[in-house]
Structure formats: structure tokens, C-alpha cells
N, C-alpha and C positions, 0 to 999 in steps of 0.2 A: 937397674932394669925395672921397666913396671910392673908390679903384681896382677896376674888373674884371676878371674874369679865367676865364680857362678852364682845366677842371682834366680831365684824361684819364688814365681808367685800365683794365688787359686785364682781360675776365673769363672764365674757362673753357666760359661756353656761353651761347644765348641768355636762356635761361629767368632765370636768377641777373642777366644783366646787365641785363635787363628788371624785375626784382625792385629793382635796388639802384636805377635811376634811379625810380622810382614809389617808392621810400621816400626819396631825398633829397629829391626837389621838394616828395613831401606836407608834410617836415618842415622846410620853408622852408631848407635847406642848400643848396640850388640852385634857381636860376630856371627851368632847363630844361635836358634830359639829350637827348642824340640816341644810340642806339644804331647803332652800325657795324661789318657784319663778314657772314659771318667771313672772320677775316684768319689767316695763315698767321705765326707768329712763331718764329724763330731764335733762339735762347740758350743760353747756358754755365752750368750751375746744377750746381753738385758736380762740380765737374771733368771734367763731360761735355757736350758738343752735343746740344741738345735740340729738337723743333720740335713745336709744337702749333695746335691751333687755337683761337683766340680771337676775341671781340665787345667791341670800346672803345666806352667810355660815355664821352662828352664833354659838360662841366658846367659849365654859366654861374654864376659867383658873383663874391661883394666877397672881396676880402682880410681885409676883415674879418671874415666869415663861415668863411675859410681853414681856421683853424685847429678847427673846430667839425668843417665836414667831412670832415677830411682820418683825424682821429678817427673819425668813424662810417663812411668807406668802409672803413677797418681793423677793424672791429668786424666788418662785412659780407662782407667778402671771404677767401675761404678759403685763400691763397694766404701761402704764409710768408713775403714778401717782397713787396707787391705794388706795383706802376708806382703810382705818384701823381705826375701832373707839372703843375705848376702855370706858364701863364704868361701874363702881363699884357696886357690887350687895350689897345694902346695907343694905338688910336685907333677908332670904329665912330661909327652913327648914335645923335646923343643922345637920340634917344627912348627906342631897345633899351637904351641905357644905363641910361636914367633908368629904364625896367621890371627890369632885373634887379635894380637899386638897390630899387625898391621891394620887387619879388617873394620879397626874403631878408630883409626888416626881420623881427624878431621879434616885432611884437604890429601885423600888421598887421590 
């Protein structure tokens, strides 16, 4: 059976983050995207501290679909280095299961 998973990544504002989840789901790379934020983020990028504001898209999909999206949020997102973190739902109800499973097949 295929593994699920949730895949979470920052994006610099609403608009783009609302953007990128309404272009994965249309194109079956994710079951469904929740936008969250904005969140305040801390980080070290060029040997300085930095903090901005960001909106995380979190993205229900198969492992097998993983590698598809992990490609097109990188195509998508303007960031030279962006968060993609991928990880395995390891247990939920098998219905939502069996829907994401279906929701990312490619010739559904």
C-alpha cells in the first residue's frame, strides 16, 4: 500500500502561498494544501540573522507522488534554498488515507 505523507514548505507571503497550494492540488501533486501563517521565522542565511515573515503550505500526498512535487514546489517558489520537509503519516483514518491515495493517482 502507498505511504502518505505531509510535505511543509515557507512561502514569503500570502498571495504566492495561496498561488502554489491551488496549483499543486489542480495538478494532482497533492490532495490538499492548508495555508498557515503568518508566522515569524528566524534564520542564518549568509552569515547573518535574519527574520521574516512567512505563510507554510502543508500538503497531503504519497511518497510516490514525492518526488514529482518536491520538483514543482522548486520550480514555484522564489526562494534559493526553499524548506521542503517531507514526513510520513504514520498512522490516520483510513478513509483520509484511502482519499489522498486516490486524490494524487494520475489519470483519475
Amino acid at each position: 500500500m502507498t505511504v502518505c505523507c505531509q510535505v511543509s514548505t515557507a512561502l514569503p507571503d500570502r498571495a504566492l502561498a495561496d498561488r502554489v497550494a491551488a496549483e499543486l492540488v489542480g495538478e494532482r501533486l497533492a490532495a490538499c494544501a492548508q495555508v498557515v501563517g503568518p508566522v515569524t521565522s528566524t534564520y542564518r542565511w549568509e552569515g547573518r540573522v535574519e527574520t521574516a515573515e512567512e505563510w507554510y503550505c502543508h500538503l497531503k500526498t504519497t511518497e510516490d507522488r514525492l518526488p514529482a512535487l518536491e520538483a514543482r514546489i522548486r520550480e514555484l517558489h522564489p526562494y534559493e534554498v526553499p524548506e521542503i520537509i517531507a514526513v510520513t503519516i504514520a498512522a490516520g483514518s483510513p478513509a483520509y488515507l484511502r482519499w489522498i491515495r486516490e486524490s494524487v493517482e494520475r489519470f483519475r
